[in-house]
Residue, then its C-alpha position, 0 to 999 in steps of 0.5 A: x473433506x475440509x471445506x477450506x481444502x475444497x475451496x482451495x481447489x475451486x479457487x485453483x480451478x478458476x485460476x487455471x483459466x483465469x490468470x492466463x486471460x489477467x496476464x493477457x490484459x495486463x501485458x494489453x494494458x502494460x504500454x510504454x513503461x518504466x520496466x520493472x526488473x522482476x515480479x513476485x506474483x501470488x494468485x487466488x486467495x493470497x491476493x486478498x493478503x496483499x490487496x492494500x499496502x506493502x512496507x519492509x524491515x529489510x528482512x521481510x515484506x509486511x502486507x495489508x490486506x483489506x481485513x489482515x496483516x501478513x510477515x512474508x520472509x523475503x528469502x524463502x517467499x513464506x509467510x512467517x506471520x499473520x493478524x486475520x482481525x487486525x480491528x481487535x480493540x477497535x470495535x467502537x471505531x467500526x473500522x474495517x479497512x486496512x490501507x498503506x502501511x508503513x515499517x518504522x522502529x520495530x512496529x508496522x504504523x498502519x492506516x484504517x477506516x470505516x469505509x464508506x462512512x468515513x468517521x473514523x480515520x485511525x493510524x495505529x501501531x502493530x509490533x513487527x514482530x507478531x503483528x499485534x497491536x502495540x497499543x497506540x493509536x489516534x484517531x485522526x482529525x476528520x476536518x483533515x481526513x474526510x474519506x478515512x485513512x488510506x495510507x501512512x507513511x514513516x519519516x524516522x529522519x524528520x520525525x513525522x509520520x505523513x497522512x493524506x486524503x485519496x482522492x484529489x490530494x492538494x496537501x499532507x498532514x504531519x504528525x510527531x512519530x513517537x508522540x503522535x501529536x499534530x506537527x503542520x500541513x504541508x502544501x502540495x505544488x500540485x496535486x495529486x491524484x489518488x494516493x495509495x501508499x508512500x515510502x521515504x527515500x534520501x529525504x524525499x517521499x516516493x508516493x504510488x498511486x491508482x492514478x489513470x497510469x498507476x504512476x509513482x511521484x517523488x514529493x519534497x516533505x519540506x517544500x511540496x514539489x512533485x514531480x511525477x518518476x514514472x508510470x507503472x501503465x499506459x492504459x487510460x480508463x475512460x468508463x469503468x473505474x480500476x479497469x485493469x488493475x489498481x495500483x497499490x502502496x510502495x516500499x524501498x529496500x536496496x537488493x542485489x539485483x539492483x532494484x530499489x522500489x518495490x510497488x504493489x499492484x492487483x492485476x486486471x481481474x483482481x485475482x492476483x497481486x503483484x509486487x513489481x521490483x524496479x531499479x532507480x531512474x539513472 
């Protein structure tokens, strides 16, 4: 028997009992929030697919695992394309991580990094078509970027695509979207902790984070104000970091049912991915 197929039915087997007891911890966990609208759950080895980041053309939703790229048809749910070694090209570099991502004319701008190194904080381009390299990337300036490239995030509007550090972010870099030359930093008003991933949205930055509520902020490109839009939980993590979930990257796409973000998140066991569908603040 194929070895991936006995896997496969393994993986199924565990699931089988583990995901009621995700579900249990998550609704646990799941306070007084801002709802979401709908979920579009996988489980099982697809959730390492769709670990990381999530952007969209309109016609697809495009993930980022930790090691991959994956083109999943919004309509059907079925994956149409998919990059297993994303990192082809970039063997020097040493980077292994996929972050954020974000979908701007035709191409998926995607952040990598050598985790836990920290040497090489890279965004480069992938076509949106086949999800293969585009050939262009930069390797970011490490006085700015000291813990890799977590996300990116696409300003075709401004002209600029946005990066930042994770962890304890005060501020963002800009940089020209076409020729990937440094533009200015922009100042937060206040800081921000743990950026996973960001979308624009009517010329502000929706940014969603693995903060101590998951929570989502609205950032001004031009002035640095931030305002926290809502908490995606309740639960506050007091010892064990990520306890219960980790929150992901987020994307925009206007849909029928009303719903307008569209954020990612690993549920508490880290055995399956969510991709939460909310409708604006009224």
């Amino acid at each position: 028997m194929d070895f991936m197929a006995v896997l496969t039915k393994i993986v199924a087997f565990l699931c089988s009992f583990l995901i009621p007891l995700s579900n249990g911890l998550n609704c646990l966990f799941n306070g007084d929030i801002y709802p979401f609208q709908s979920n579009t759950k996988v489980i099982g080895l697809e959730t390492f697919d769709r670990s990381q980041g999530v952007t969209t053309d309109g016609e697809y939703w495009f993930f980022s695992g930790k090691g991959s790229l994956t083109k999943v048809n919004i309509e059907t749910n079925e994956i149409e394309v998919k990059n297993d070694n994303p990192f082809l090209g970039f063997e020097e570099y040493g980077v292994d991580h996929v972050g954020g991502i974000s979908y701007y004319n035709g191409l998926i701008y995607a952040g990598l990094e050598d985790s836990k190194v920290w040497n090489s904080p890279l965004v480069a381009v992938y076509d949106a078509d086949t999800l293969e390299y585009a050939g262009k990337f930069i390797h970011l300036d490490t006085e700015k970027m000291k813990r890799g490239c977590p996300w990116v995030c696409c300003d075709g509007e401004r002209g600029y695509f946005y990066v930042a550090n994770s962890r304890d972010t005060v501020e963002m870099y800009c940089y020209d979207i076409d020729t990937f030359e440094y533009v200015k930093t922009v100042s937060f008003e206040t800081e921000v902790a743990a950026i996973q991933g960001a979308e624009m949205y009517n010329g502000i930055m929706y940014a969603a984070t693995n903060d101590a509520t998951r929570a989502v902020y609205q950032i001004n490109p031009d002035t640095g104000s931030v305002t926290k839009y809502f908490d995606r939980i309740m639960y506050q993590p007091l010892l064990i970091d990520n306890f219960g979930g980790e929150g992901e990257d987020i994307t925009v796409l206007q849909m029928e049912d009303g719903t307008l973000f569209h954020a990612l998140d690993l549920g508490a066991l880290f055995i399956d991915a969510n991709l939460r569908h909310y409708k604006p603040i009224a």
